[in-house]
Each structure stands twice: as structure tokens, then as C-alpha cells.
N, C-alpha and C positions, 0 to 999 in steps of 0.2 A: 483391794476389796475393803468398801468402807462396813464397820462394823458398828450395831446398833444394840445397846440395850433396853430392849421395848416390852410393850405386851402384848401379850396374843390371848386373843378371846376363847373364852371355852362355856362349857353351861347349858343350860336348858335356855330357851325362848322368855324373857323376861329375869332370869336368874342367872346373873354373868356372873363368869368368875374367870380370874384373868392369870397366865402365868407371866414370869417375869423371865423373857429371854435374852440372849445373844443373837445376833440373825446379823446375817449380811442385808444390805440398806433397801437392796435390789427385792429381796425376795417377800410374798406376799403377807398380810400380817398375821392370819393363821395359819400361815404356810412353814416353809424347808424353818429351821435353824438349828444351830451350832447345837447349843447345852441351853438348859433350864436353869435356872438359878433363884427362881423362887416365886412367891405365889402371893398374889393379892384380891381378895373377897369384899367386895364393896359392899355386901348384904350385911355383913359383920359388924356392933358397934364400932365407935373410932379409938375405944378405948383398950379393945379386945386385944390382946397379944396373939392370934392367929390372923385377925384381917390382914397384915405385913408379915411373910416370910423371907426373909432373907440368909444367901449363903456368901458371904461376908468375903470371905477367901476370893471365894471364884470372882467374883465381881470385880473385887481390886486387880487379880490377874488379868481379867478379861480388862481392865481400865487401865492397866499398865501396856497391853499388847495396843490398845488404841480404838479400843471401844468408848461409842459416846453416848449416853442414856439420855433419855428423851426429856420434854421436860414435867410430863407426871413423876418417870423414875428416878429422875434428879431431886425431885420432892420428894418422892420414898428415902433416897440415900440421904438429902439434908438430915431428916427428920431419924435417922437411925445416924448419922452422928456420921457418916462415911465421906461428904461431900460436904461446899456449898453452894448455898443458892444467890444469885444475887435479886434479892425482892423486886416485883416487876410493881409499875405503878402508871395509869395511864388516867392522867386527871381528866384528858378531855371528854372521854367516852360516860363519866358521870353527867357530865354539864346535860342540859336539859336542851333538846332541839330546838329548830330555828322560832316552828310554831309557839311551841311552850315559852319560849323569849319573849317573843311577841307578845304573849297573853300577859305572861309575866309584867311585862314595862306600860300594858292599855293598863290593868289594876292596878301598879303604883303609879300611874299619874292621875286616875279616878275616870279615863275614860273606857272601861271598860264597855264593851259590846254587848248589846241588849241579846237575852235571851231567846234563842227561836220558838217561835210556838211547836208543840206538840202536834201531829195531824187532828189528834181528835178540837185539839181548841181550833185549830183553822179551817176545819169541816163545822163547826157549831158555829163560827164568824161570819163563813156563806151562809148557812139555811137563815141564819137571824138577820142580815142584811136585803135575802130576797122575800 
């Protein structure tokens, strides 16, 4: 039984609010799990000392038995000092698309692409030509 420490949604419709479990990997994500171990409130500042609950103990138990937490919970644990994280970084998905390249490289060599007309300026081109 692979063991996960995740979260499972609770709340009203627009007002989540998440607890922070143990669950077997199988089981659904509001669904069966083990034990609760603590609770996290996204409506909450970031500053707030209740947006993150954690129960410290059970956690390490529950990571010693071979529990793996996800990687939001794994952020909670960095940031409460429990874990670490290794910082993710994905330079490519900044870069600008093929198009936007494109556009990019006609503007710095000076041939950039003439502006489309607007319908209304190419409806005012016909009536004034017939």
C-alpha cells in the first residue's frame, strides 16, 4: 500500500478549504483516508498563522512509516522547516512562442508586417473606390 500525504477538499462552492491527509494512493481525493494531520485555508492571508496547520509528530511518523507528500504538501513541510524542497525551474516554458519569435526577429531586423486594416477602414476603401 503506497501511502500519500495530500489534500482533500472540503468548503462551500467557491470557499475551499483543504485538510491535509494520509491516504492510501488508490483511494479517491475526498474520499477513505487514514488520519488527518492538518488543515490549510487558502482564503486566509499568507501571513496568517492559521492558513497552515500542521501536526508535526504524526507527519514525521506517517514519513518515517513511508508516506510521500505531494508536491503542494512538500511546500507546506519546506516552509514549516520539516522537509526539503528541491526548487523546480523550467526556462523553456518562459520563452515566447514560435509566433511571438517570429514577430520578434521581423521587428528587429526593421521588416516588420504591415498592419491589417480594421473592417470598418476596408468597408470605407470599397464604398470610396465604387
Amino acid at each position: 500500500m503506497s501511502l500519500k500525504i495530500r489534500l482533500a477538499r472540503g468548503g462551500a462552492k467557491k470557499r475551499p478549504f483543504y485538510r491535509i491527509v494520509v491516504a492510501d494512493s488508490r483511494s479517491p481525493r475526498d474520499g477513505r483516508f487514514l488520519e488527518r494531520v492538518g488543515t490549510f485555508d487558502p482564503l486566509l492571508p499568507k501571513d496568517s498563522a492559521k492558513r497552515v496547520i500542521l501536526e508535526k509528530e504524526r507527519i514525521e511518523h506517517w514519513m518515517k512509516v513511508g508516506a510521500r507528500p505531494t508536491d503542494r504538501v512538500l511546500r507546506f513541510l519546506a516552509d514549516a522547516g520539516m522537509a526539503t524542497r528541491a526548487p523546480r525551474n523550467n526556462p523553456q516554458k518562459a520563452r515566447p512562442k514560435k509566433k511571438a519569435q517570429e514577430r520578434a526577429a521581423a521587428a528587429s531586423t526593421g521588416n516588420a508586417a504591415p498592419a491589417a486594416e480594421t473592417p470598418s477602414e476596408a468597408s470605407a476603401a470599397e464604398a470610396a473606390a465604387s
